[in-house]
Backbone as a printed PyTorch tensor [residue, N CA C, xyz], in Angstrom:
tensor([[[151.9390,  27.7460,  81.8900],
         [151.7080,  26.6860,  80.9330],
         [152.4960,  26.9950,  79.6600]],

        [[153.7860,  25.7440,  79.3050],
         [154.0840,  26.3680,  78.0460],
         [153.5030,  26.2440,  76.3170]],

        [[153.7320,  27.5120,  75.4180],
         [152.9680,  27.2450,  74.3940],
         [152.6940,  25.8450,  73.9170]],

        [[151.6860,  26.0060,  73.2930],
         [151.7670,  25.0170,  72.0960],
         [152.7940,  24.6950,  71.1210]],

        [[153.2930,  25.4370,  70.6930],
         [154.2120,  25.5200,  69.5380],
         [154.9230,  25.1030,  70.1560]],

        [[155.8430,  25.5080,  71.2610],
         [156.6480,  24.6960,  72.1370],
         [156.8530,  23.3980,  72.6590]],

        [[155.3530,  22.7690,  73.0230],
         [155.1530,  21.5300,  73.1130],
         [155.3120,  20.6000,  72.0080]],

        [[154.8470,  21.1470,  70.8800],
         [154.8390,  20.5690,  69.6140],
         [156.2670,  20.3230,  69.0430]],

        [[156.8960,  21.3890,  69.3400],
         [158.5010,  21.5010,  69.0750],
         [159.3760,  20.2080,  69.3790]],

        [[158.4950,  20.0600,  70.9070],
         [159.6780,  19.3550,  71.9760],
         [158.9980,  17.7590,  71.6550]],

        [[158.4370,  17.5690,  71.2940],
         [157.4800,  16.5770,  70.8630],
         [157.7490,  15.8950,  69.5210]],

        [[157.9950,  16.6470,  68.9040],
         [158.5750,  16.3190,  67.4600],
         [160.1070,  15.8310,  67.3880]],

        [[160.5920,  16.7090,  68.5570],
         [161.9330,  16.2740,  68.8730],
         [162.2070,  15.2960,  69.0330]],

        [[161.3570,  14.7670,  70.4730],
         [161.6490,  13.5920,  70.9500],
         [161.0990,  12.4720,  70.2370]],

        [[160.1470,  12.2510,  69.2640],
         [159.8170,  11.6220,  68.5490],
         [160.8820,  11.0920,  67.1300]],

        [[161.3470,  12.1980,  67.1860],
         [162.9460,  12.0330,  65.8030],
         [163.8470,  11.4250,  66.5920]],

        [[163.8960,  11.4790,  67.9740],
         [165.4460,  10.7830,  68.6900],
         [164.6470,   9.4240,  68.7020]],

        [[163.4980,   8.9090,  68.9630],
         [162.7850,   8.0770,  69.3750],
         [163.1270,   7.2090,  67.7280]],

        [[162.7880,   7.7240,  66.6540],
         [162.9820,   7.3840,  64.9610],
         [164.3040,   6.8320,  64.7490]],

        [[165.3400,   7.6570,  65.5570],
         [167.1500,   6.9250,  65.0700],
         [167.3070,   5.9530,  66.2820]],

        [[166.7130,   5.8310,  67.0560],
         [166.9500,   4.9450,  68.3600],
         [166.3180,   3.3840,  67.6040]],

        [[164.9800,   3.5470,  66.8290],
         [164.4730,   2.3750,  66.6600],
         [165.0240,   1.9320,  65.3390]],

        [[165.6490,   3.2040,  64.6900],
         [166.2630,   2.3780,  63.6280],
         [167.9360,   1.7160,  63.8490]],

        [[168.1820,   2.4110,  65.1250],
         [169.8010,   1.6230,  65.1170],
         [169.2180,   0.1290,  65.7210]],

        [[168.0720,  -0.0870,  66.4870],
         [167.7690,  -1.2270,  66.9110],
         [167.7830,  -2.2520,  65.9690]],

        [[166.6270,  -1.6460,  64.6590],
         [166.6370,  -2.8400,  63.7080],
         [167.9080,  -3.1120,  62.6410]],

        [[168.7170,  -2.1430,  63.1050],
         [170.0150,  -2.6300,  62.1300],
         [171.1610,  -3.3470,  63.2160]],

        [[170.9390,  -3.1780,  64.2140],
         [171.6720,  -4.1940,  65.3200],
         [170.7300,  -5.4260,  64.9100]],

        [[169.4680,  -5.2810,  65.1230],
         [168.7140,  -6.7830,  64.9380],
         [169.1580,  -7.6640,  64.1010]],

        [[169.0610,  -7.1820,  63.0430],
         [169.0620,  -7.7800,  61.5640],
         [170.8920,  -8.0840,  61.6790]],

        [[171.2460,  -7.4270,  62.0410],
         [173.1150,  -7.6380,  61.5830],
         [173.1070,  -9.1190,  62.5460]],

        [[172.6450,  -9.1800,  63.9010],
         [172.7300, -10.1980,  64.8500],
         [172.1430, -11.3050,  64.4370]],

        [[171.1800, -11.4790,  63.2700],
         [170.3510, -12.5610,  62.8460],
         [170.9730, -12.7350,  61.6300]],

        [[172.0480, -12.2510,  61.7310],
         [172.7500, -12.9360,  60.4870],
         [172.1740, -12.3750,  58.5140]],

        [[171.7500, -11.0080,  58.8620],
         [170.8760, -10.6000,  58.1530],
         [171.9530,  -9.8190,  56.8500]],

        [[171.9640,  -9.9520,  55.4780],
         [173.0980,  -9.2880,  54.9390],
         [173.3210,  -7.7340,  54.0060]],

        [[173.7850,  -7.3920,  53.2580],
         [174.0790,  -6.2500,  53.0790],
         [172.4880,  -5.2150,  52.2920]],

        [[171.5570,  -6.3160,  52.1080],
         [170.3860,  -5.9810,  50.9250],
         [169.3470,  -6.2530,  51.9570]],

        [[169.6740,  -6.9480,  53.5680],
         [168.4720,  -7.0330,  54.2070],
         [167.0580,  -6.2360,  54.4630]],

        [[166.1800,  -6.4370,  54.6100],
         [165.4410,  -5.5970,  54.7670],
         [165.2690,  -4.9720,  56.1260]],

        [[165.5500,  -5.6240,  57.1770],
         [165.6540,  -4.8240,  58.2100],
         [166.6620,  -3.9070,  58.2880]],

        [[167.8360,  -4.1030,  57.8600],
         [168.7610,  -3.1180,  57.5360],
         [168.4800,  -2.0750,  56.2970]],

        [[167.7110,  -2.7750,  55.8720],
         [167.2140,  -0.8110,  54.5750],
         [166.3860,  -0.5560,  55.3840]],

        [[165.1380,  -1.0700,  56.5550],
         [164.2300,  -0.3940,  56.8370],
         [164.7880,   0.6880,  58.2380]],

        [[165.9490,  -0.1010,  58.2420],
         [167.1480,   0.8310,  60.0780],
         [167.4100,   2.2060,  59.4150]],

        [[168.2330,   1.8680,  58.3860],
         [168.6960,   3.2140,  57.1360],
         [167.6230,   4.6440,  57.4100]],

        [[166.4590,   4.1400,  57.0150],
         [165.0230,   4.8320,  56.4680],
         [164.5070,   5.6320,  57.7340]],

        [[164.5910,   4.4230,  58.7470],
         [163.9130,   5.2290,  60.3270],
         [165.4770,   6.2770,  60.5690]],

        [[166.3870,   5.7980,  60.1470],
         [167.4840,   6.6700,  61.0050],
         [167.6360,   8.1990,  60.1490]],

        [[167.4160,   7.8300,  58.8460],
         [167.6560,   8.8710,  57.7000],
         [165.9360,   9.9500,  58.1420]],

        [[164.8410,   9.3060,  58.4270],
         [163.3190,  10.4890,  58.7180],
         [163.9670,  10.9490,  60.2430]],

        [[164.5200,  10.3600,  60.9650],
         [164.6620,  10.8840,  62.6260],
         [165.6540,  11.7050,  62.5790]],

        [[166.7570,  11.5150,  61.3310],
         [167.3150,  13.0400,  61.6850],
         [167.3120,  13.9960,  60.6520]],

        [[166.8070,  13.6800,  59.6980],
         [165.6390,  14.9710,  58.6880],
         [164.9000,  15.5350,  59.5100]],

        [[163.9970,  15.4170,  60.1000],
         [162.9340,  15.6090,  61.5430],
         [163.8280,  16.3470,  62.1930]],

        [[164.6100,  15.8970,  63.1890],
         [165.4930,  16.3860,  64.1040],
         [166.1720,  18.1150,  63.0590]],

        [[166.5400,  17.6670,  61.9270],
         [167.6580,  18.7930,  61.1190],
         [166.4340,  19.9730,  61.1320]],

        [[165.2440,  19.6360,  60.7420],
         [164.6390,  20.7950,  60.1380],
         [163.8170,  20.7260,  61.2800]],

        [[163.3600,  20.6500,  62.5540],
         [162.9160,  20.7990,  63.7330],
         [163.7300,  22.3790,  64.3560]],

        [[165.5520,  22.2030,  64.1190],
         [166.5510,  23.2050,  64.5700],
         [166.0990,  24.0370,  63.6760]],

        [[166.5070,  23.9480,  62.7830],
         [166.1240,  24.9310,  61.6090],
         [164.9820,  25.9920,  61.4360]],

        [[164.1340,  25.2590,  61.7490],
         [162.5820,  26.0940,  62.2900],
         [163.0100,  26.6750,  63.5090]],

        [[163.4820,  26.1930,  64.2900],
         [163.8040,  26.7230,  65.7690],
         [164.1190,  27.7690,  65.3740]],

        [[165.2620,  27.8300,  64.8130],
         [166.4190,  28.9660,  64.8120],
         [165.4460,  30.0830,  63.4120]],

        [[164.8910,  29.8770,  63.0570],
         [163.7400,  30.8310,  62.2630],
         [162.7570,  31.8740,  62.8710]],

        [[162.3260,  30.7590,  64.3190],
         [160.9330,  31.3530,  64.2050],
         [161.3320,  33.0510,  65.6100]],

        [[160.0480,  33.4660,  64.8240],
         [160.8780,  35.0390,  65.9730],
         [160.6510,  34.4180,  67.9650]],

        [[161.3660,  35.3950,  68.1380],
         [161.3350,  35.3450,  69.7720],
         [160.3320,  36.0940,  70.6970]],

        [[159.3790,  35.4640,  70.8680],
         [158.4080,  36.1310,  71.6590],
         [158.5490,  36.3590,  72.9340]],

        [[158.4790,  37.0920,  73.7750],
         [158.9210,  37.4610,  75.0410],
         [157.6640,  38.2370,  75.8030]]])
């Protein structure tokens, strides 16, 4: 069974790819609806894409920190 911390890791991960996936959606949305440079679906695409790979950056970062248990 793998750790917790591990699960949590991989979980957080996929949750940050899951964050830039839904924000390129709503900035495809909004661009396709004719939506323009101040839209709000396009600042709110920005915001999900900018937390999913903050998340993602400091997810590695911790990775590459924490000791190696064996």
């Amino acid at each position: 069974m793998p750790e917790p911390r591990a699960v949590h890791r991989g979980t957080t991960g996929l949750l940050s790819v899951l964050l830039v996936i839904i924000g390129v959606a709503l900035i495809v949305r909004t661009l396709a609806a004719g939506g323009g440079a101040l839209a709000f679906g396009l600042l709110m695409g920005v915001l999900f894409i900018a937390a999913g790979l903050g998340r993602i950056y400091i997810n590695t970062r911790l990775a590459a920190r924490a000791p190696r248990e064996r």
